[in-house]
LOBA-16237 format. One line per field, with one value per residue: z, x, y of N, C-alpha, C, O, CB in turn. Coordinates in pm, 1 decimal. Glycine has a CB too. Example, Ala and Ser with C-alpha at 12.3 -4.5 7.8 and 13.67 -1.06 7.14 Angstrom:
2
n.zz	(780.0, 708.0)
n.xx	(1319.0, 1285.0)
n.yy	(-569.0, -225.0)
ca.zz	(780.0, 714.0)
ca.xx	(1230.0, 1367.0)
ca.yy	(-450.0, -106.0)
c.zz	(780.0, 787.0)
c.xx	(1320.0, 1290.0)
c.yy	(-330.0, 3.0)
o.zz	(846.5, 803.9)
o.xx	(1423.6, 1340.9)
o.yy	(-331.9, 113.8)
cb.zz	(904.6, 572.5)
cb.xx	(1130.8, 1408.4)
cb.yy	(-447.3, -59.8)
This chain:
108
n.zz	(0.0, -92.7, -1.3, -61.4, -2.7, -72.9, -176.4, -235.6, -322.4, -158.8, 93.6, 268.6, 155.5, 96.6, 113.9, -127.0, -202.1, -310.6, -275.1, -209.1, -410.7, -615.9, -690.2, -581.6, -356.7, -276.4, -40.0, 119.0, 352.6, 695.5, 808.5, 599.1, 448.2, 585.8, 641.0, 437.9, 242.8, 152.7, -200.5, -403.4, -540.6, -802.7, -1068.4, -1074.7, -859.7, -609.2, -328.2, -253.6, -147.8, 120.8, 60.3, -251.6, -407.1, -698.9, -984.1, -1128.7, -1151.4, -1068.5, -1358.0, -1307.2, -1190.4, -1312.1, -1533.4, -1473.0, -1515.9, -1737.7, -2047.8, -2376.3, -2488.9, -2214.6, -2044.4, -2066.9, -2015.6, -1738.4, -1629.1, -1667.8, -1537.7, -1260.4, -1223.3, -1263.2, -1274.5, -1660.8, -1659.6, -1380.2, -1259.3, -1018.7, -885.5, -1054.3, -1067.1, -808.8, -805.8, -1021.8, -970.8, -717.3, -671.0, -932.8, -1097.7, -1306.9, -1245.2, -929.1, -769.5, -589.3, -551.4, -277.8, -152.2, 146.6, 412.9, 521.6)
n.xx	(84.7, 26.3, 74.2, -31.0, -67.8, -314.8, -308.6, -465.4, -420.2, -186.2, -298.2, -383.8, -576.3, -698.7, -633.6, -468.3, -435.7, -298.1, -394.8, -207.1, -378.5, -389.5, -593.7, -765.9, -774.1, -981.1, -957.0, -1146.9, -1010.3, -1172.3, -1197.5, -1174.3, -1366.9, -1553.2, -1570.2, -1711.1, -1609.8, -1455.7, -1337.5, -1456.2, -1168.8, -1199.1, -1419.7, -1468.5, -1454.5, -1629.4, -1669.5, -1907.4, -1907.7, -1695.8, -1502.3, -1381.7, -1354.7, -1162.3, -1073.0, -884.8, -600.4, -779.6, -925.6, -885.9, -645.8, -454.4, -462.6, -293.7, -40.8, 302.3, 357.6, 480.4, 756.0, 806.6, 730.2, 930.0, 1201.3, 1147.6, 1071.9, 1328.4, 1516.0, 1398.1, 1424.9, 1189.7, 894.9, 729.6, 439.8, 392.5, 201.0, 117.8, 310.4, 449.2, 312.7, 311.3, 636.3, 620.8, 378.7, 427.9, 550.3, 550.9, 293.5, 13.5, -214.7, -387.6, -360.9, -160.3, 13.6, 172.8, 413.9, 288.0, 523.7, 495.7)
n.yy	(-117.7, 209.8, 535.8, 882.3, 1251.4, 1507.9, 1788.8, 2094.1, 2426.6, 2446.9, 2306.9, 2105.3, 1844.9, 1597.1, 1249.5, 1005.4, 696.4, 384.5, 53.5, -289.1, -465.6, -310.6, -88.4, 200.0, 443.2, 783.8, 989.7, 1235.2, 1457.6, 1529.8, 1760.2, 1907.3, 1890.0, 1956.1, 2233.8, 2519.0, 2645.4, 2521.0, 2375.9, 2131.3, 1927.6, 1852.9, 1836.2, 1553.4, 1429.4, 1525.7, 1718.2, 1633.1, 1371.3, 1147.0, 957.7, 783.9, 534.0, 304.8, 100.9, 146.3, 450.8, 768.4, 925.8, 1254.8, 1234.3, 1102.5, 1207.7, 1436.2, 1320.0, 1295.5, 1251.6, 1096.8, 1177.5, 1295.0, 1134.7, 948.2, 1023.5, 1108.9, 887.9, 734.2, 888.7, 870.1, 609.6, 454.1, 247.3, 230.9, 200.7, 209.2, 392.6, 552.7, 590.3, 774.8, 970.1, 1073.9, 1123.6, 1334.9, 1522.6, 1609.1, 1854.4, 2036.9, 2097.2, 2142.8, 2393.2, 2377.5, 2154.5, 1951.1, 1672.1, 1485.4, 1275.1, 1025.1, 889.6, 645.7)
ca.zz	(0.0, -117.4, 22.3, -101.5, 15.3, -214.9, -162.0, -287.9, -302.7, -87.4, 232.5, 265.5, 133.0, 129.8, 62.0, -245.4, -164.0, -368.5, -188.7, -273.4, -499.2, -742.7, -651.6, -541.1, -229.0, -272.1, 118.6, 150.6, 507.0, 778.6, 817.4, 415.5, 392.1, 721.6, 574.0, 353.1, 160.7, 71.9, -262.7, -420.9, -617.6, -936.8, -1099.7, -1118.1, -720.9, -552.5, -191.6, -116.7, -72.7, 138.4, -10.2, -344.9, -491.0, -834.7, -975.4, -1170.4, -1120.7, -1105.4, -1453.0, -1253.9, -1092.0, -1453.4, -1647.3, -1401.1, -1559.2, -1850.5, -2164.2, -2478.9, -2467.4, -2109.1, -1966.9, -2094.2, -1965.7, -1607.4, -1611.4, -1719.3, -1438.1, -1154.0, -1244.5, -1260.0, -1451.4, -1709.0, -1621.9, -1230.7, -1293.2, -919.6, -863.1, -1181.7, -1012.9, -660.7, -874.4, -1125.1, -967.7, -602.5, -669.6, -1062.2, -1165.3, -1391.5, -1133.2, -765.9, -711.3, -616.4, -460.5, -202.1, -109.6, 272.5, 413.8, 588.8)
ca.xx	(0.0, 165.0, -8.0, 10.3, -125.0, -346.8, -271.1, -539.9, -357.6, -51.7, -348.5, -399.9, -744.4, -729.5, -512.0, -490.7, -410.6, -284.1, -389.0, -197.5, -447.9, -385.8, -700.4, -706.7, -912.8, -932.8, -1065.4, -1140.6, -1019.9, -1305.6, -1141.0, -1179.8, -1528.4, -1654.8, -1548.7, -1786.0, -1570.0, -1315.7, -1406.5, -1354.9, -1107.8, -1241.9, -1564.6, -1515.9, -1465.8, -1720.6, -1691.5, -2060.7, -1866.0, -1609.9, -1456.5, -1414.2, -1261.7, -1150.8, -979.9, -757.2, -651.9, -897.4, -910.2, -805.4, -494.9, -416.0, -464.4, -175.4, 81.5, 351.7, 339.9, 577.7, 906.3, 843.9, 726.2, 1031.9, 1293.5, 1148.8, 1059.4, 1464.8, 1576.2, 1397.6, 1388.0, 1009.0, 810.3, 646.0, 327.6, 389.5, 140.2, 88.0, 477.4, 503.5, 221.5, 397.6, 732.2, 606.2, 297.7, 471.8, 673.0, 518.2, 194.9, -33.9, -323.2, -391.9, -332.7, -10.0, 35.6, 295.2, 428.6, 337.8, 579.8, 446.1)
ca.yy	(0.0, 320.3, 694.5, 1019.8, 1350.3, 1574.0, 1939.4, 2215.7, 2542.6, 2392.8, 2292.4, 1899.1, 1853.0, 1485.1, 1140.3, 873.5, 524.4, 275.7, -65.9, -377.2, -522.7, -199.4, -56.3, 289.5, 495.6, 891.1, 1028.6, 1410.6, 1511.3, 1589.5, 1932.9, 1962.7, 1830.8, 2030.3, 2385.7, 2473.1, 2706.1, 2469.7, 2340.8, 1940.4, 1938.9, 1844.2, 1797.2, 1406.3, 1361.4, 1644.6, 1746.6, 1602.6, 1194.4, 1161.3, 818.7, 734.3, 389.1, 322.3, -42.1, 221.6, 517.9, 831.6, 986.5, 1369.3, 1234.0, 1001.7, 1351.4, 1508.6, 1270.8, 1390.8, 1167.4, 1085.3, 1172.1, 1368.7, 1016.5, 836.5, 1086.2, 1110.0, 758.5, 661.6, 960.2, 816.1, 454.3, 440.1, 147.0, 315.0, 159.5, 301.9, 563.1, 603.6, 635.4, 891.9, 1082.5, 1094.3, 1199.0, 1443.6, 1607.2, 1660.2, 2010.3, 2085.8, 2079.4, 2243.0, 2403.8, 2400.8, 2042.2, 1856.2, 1531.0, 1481.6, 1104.8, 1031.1, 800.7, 508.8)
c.zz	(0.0, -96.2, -23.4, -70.2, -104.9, -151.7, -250.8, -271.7, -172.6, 93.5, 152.4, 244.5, 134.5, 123.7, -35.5, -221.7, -304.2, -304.1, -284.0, -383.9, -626.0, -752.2, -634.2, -446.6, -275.9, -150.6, 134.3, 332.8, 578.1, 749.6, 676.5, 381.8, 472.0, 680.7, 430.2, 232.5, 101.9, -57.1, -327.6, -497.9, -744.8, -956.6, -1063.1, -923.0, -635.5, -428.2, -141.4, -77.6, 17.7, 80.6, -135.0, -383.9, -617.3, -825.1, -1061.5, -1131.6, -1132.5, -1232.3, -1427.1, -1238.2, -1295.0, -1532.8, -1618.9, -1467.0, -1700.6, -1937.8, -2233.5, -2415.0, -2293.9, -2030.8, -1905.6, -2005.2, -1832.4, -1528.6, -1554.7, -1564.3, -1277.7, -1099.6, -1220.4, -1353.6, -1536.0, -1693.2, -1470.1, -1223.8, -1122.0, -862.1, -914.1, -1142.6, -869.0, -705.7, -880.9, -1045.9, -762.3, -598.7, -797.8, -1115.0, -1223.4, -1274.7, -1016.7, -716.5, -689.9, -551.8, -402.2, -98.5, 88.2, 285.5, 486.5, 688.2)
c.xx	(89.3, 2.3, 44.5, -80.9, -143.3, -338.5, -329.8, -488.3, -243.3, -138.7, -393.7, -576.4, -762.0, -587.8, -559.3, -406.7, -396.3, -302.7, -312.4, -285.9, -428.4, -524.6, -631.6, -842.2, -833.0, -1051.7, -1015.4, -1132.3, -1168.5, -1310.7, -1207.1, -1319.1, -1645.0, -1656.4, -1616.8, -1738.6, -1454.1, -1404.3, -1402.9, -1276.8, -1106.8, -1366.5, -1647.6, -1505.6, -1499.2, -1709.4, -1850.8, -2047.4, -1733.6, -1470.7, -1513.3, -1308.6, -1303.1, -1057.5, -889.9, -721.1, -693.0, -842.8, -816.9, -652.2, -445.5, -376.3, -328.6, -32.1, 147.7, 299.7, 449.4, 646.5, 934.6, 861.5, 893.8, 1152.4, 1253.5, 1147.3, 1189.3, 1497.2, 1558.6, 1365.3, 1261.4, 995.1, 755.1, 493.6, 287.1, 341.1, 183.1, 269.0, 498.4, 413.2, 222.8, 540.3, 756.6, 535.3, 307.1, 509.5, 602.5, 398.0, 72.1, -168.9, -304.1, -402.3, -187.7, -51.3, 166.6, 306.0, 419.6, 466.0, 553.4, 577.0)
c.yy	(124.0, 408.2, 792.6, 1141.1, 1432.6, 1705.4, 2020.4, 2362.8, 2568.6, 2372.7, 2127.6, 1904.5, 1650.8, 1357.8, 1065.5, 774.1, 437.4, 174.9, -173.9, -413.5, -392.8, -115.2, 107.1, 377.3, 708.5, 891.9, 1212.4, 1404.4, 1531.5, 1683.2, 2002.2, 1965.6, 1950.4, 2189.8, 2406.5, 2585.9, 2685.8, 2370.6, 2140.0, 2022.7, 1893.6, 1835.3, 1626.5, 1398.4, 1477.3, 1600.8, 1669.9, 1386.6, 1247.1, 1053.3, 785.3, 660.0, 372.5, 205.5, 37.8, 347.0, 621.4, 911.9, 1127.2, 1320.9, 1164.7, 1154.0, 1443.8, 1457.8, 1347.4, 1250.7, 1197.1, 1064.5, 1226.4, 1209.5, 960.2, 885.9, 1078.8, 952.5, 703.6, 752.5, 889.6, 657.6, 398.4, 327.4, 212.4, 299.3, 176.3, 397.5, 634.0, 657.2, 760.9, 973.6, 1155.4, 1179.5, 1295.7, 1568.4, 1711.0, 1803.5, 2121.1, 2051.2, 2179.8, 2252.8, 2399.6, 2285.8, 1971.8, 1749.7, 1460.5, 1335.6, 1097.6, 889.4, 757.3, 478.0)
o.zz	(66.1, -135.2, -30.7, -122.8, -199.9, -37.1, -355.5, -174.5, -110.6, 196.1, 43.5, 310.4, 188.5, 129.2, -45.2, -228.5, -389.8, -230.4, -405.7, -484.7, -736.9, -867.8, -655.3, -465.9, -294.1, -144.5, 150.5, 412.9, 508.6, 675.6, 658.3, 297.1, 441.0, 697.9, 330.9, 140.5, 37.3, -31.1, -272.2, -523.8, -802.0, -856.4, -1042.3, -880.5, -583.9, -396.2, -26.4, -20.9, -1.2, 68.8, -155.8, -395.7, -663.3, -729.2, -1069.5, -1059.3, -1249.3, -1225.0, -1485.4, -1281.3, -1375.3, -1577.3, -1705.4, -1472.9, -1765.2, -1896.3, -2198.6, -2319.0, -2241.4, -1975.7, -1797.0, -1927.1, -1773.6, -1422.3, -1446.1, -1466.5, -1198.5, -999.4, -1155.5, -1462.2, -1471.3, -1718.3, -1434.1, -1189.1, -1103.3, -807.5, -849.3, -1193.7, -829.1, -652.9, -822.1, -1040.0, -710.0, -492.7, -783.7, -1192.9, -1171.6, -1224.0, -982.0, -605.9, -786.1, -496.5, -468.3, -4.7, 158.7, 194.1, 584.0, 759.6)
o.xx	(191.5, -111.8, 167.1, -191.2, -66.5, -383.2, -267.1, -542.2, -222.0, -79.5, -418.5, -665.4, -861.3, -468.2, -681.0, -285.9, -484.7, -204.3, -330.6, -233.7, -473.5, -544.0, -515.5, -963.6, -718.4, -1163.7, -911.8, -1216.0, -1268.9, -1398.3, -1266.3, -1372.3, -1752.6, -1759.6, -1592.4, -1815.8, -1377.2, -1506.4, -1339.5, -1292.9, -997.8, -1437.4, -1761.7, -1598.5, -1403.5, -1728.0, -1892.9, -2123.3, -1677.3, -1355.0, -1632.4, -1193.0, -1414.2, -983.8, -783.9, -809.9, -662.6, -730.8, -709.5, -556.7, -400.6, -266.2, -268.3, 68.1, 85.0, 219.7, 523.2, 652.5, 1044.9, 963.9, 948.8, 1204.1, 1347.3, 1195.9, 1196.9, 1503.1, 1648.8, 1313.9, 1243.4, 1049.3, 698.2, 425.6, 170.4, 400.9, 254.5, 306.5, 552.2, 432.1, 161.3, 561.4, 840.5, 585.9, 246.0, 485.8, 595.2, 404.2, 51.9, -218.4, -187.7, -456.1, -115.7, -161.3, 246.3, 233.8, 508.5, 492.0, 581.2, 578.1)
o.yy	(142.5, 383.7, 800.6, 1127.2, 1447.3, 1700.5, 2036.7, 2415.7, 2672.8, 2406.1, 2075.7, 1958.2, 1601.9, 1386.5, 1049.4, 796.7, 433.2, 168.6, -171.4, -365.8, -421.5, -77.6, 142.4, 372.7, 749.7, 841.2, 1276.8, 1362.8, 1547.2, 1728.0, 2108.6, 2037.4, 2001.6, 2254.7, 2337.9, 2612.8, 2757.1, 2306.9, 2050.2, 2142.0, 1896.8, 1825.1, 1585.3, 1329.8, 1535.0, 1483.4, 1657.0, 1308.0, 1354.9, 1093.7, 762.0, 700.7, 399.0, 182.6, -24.2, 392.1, 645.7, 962.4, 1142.0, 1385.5, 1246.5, 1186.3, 1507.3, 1529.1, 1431.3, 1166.8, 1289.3, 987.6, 1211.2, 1169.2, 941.6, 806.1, 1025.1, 914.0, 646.3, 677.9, 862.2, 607.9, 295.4, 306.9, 300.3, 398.9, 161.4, 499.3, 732.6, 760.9, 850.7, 1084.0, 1254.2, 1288.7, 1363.9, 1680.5, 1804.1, 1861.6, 2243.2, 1956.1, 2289.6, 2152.1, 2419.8, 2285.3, 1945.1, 1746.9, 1393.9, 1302.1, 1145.3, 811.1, 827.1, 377.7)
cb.zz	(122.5, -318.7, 156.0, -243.4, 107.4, -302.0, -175.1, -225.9, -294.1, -101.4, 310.3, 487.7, -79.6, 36.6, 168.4, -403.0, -68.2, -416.3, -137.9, -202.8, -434.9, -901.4, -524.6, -670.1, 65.5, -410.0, 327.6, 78.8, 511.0, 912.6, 809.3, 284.6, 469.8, 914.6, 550.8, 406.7, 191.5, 203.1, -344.4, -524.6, -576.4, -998.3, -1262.5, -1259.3, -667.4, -603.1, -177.5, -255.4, -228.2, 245.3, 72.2, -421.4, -426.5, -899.5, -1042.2, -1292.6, -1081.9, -982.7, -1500.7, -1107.3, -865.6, -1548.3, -1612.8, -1229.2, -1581.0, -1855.9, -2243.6, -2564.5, -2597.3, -2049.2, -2072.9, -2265.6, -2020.0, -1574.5, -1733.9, -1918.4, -1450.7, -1113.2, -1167.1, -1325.2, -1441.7, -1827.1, -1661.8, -1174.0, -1337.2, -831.4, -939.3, -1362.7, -1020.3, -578.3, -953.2, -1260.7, -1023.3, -564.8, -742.7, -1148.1, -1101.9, -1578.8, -1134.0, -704.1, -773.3, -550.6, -539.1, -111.2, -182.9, 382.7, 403.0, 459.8)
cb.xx	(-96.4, 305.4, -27.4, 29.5, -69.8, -502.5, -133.3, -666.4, -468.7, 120.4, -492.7, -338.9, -803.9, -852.2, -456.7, -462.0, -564.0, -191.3, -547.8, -187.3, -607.1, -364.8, -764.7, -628.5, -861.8, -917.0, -987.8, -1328.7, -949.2, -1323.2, -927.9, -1099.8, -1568.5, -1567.8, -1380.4, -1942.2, -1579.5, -1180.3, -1388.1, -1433.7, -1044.9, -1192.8, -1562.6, -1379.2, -1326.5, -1879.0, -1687.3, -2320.2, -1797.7, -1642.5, -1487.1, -1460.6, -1285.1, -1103.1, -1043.3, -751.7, -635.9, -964.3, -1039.0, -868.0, -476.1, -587.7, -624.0, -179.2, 55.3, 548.5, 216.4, 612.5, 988.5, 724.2, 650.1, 1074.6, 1316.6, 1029.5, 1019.2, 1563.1, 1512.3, 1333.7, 1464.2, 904.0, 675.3, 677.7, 325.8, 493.5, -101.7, -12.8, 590.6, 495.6, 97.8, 448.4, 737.6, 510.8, 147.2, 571.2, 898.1, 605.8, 159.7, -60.9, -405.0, -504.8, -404.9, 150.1, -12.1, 296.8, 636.4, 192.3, 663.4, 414.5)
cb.yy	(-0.2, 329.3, 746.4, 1018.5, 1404.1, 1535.6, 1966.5, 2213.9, 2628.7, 2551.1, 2433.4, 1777.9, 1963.0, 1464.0, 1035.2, 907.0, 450.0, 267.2, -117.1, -447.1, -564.1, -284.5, -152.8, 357.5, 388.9, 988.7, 895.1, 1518.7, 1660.6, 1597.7, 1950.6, 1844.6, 1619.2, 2011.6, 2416.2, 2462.1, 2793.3, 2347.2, 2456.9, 1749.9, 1925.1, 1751.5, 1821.2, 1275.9, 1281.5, 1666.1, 1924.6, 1656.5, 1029.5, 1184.5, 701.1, 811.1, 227.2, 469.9, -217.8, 234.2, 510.9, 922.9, 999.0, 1420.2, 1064.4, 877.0, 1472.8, 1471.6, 1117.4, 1461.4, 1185.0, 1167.4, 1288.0, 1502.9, 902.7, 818.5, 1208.9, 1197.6, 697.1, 704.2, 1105.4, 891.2, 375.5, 592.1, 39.4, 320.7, 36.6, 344.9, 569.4, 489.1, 540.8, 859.5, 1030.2, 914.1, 1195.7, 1388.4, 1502.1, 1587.5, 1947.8, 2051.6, 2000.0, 2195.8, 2326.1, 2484.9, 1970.8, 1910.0, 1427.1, 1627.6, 1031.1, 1020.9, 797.6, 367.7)
């Protein structure tokens, strides 16, 4: 099981879970859910659940990744599988990402 914190304008709005089985859990904080002027963070996973599971994973976070030639190069740099989305999305989208989302690796 690999975690990662989701970060909405650099405040912890929730976590994404990889479980063994390759599965994946996105959980909006209490804190995040209870404030009613914090917003979801996308269209596809709305503030009114607090838990949402997916057997891949969620289209938003998938969309965050590079592609082509960017893949290959970050892939080769940090010895990623290329098929390690959830790795290449812990990587990539930690420090640089397009919008008000990052995702920052907890460590277990």
């Amino acid at each position: 099981m690999r975690e990662a914190k989701v970060l909405f304008k650099d405040e912890e709005a929730g976590v994404i879970t990889q479980h063994d089985d390759g599965s994946y859990t996105f959980r909006y904080y209490d804190v995040w859910l209870a404030d009613k002027d914090k917003p979801g963070i996308s269209l596809t996973l709305p503030k009114n659940e607090q838990q949402f599971h997916s057997e891949h994973l969620f289209p938003f976070f998938y969309n965050m990744l590079p592609e082509g030639s960017n893949k290959q190069v970050v892939c080769k740099l940090n010895r990623i599988d290329k098929e390690d989305y959830f790795g290449l999305l812990m990587t990539t989208a930690k420090n640089d990402s397009i919008g008000a989302v990052r995702v920052v690796k907890m460590d277990n």
